[in-house]
N, C-alpha and C positions, 0 to 999 in steps of 0.2 A: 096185374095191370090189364085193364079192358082194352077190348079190339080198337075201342077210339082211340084210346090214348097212346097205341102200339104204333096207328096211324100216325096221328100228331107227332109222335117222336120221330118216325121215318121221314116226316114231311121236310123237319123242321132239321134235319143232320146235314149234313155238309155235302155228303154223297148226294144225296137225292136234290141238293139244290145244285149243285155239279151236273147231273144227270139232267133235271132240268133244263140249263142254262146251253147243255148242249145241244137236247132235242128243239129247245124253241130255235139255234142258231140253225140249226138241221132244217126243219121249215122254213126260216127266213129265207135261205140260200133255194130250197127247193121251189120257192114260188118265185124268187127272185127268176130263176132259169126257166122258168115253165109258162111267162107271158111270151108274147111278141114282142121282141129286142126292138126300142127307140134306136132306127141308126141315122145319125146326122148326116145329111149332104154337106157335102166337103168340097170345094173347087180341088181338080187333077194336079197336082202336084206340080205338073209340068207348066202350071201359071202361076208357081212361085216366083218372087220378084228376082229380076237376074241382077239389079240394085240395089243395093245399101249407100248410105251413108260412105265412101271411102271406098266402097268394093265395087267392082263389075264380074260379070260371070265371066271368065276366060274358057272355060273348056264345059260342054256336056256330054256325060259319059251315059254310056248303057249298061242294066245290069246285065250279067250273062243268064241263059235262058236254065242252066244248070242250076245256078243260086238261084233263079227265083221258084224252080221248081222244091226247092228245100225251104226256105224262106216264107215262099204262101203270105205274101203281102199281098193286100188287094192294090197300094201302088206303090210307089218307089220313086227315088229321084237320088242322082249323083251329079254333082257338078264340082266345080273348081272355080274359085273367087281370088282375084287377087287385087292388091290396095296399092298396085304399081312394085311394091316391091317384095312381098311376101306375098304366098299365098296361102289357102285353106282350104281345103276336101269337104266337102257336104252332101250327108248321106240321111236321106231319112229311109225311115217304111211304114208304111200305114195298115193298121187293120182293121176295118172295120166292125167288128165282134170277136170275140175270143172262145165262143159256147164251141165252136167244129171243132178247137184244137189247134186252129192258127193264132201263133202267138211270137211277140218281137226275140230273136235267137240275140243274146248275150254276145259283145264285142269280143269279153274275156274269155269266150268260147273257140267264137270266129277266126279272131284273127291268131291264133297258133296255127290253127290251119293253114292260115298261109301262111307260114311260113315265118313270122312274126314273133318276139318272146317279150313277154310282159320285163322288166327291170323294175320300173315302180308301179305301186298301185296306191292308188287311197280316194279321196274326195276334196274338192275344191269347190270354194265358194266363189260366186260370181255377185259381184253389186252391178242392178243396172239403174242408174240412177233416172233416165227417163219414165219408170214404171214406181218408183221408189218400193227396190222390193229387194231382196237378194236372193239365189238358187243356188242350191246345191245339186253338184254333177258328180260322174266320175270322173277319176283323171288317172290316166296309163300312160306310161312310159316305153313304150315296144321298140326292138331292134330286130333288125335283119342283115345279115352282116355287119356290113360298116355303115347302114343306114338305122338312123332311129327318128322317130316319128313319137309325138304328146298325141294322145288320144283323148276327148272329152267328150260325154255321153249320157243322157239320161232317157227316159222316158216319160213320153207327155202324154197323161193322164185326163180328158178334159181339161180343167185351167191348170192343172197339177205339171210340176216339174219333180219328178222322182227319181232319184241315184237308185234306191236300196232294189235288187230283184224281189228280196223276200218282199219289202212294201209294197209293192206293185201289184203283187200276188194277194193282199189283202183288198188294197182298193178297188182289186178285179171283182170281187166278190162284195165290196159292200158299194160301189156303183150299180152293180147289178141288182141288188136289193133297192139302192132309194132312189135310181133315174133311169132305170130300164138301159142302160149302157155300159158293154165292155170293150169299148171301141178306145184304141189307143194308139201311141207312135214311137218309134224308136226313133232318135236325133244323131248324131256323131261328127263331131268334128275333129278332120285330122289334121294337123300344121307338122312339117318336116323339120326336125332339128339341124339346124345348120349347124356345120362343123366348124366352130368357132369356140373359146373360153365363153359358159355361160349360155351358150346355146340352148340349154332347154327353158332355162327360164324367162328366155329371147320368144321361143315357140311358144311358150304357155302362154305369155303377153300378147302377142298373135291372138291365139285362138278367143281367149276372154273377149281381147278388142273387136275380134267379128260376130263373137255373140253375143255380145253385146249391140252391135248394129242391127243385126237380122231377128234375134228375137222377138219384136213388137209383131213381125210378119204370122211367125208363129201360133199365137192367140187368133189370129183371123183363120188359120186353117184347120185349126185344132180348137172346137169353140168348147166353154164353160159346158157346164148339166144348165136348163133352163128349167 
């Protein structure tokens, strides 16, 4: 067999299309990172609407100067909503690039730290029927002694509502590739399980029903790739 045809067979093997498919991802990703990052202006966080539908803000909280020194969001926002008779924890954090290293820290991380123990995990779908669209979150079940607390959480991606971390971690990279952005947000909302028969499925109904109100808000702070 001549040198062409030793060529053609190397070209044409699985390996070297393998090999291929990696180096060109390899470049994609390297130029992807090596423009000047498109970063969106974004209104501060703190002119989130302190109204919904049903909700008013009742409490604004601050982060501690401790967390945010770990955390490295460029901003933050805690507050407390309640619809008169339930309430709901609302925590975002915003980054705006992800190239330094700052990046949204996982709930399922976080909160064992304080103190916190997961009971259930998995993911929950939310219909919002003003958007005609449905999202999927995660949904945690956490206890601290005799309190327990529905946890619901994802990450907002441009227009993207993403559960999965691994996902997240893909779309960081092929944002980066097709719209010069790795600017994203971490969401969470926390409703406290009253101690009642059925209680969690009381809280989960909660939390759906306020993210379902505040959502639309969302998309205006967190806007699409343009």
């Amino acid at each position: 067999m001549d040198l062409r045809r030793q060529l053609a067979s190397l070209l044409t093997s699985r390996h070297a299309m393998l090999l291929t498919v990696v180096l060109v991802a390899q470049m994609a990703i390297l130029y992807g990172y090596s423009r000047e990052e498109n970063v969106p202006r974004i209104p501060a966080l703190s002119t989130f609407p302190t109204e919904f539908p049903g909700w008013t803000m009742v409490r604004e909280g601050k982060v501690e100067d401790e967390v945010l020194a770990v955390l490295r969001a460029d901003d933050t926002l805690t507050r407390v909503y309640s619809n008169g008779q339930d309430i709901a924890s609302l925590f975002m954090a915003y980054f705006k690039t992800q190239r330094t290293g700052q990046a949204p820290h996982s709930p399922k991380h976080c909160l064992p730290g304080s103190g916190w123990t997961p009971s259930q995990s998995g993911f929950l779908d939310i219909s919002l029927p003003d958007q005609n669209r449905t999202i999927t979150v995660n949904r945690y079940v956490v206890t601290r002694g005799e309190d327990s607390s529905v946890v619901l959480y994802w990450y907002q991606s441009l227009d993207r509502v993403v559960a999965s971390e691994y996902l997240a971690k893909v779309y960081l990279v092929t944002d980066a590739i097709r719209f010069n952005r790795t600017d994203t947000a971490l969401v969470r909302v926390v409703v406290p399980v009253p101690k009642t028969e059925g209680g969690v499925d009381s809280a989960e109904k909660v939390g759906v029903s306020f993210i379902q109100k505040m959502f639309p808000a969302v998309g205006v702070y967190f806007p699409p790739a343009t």
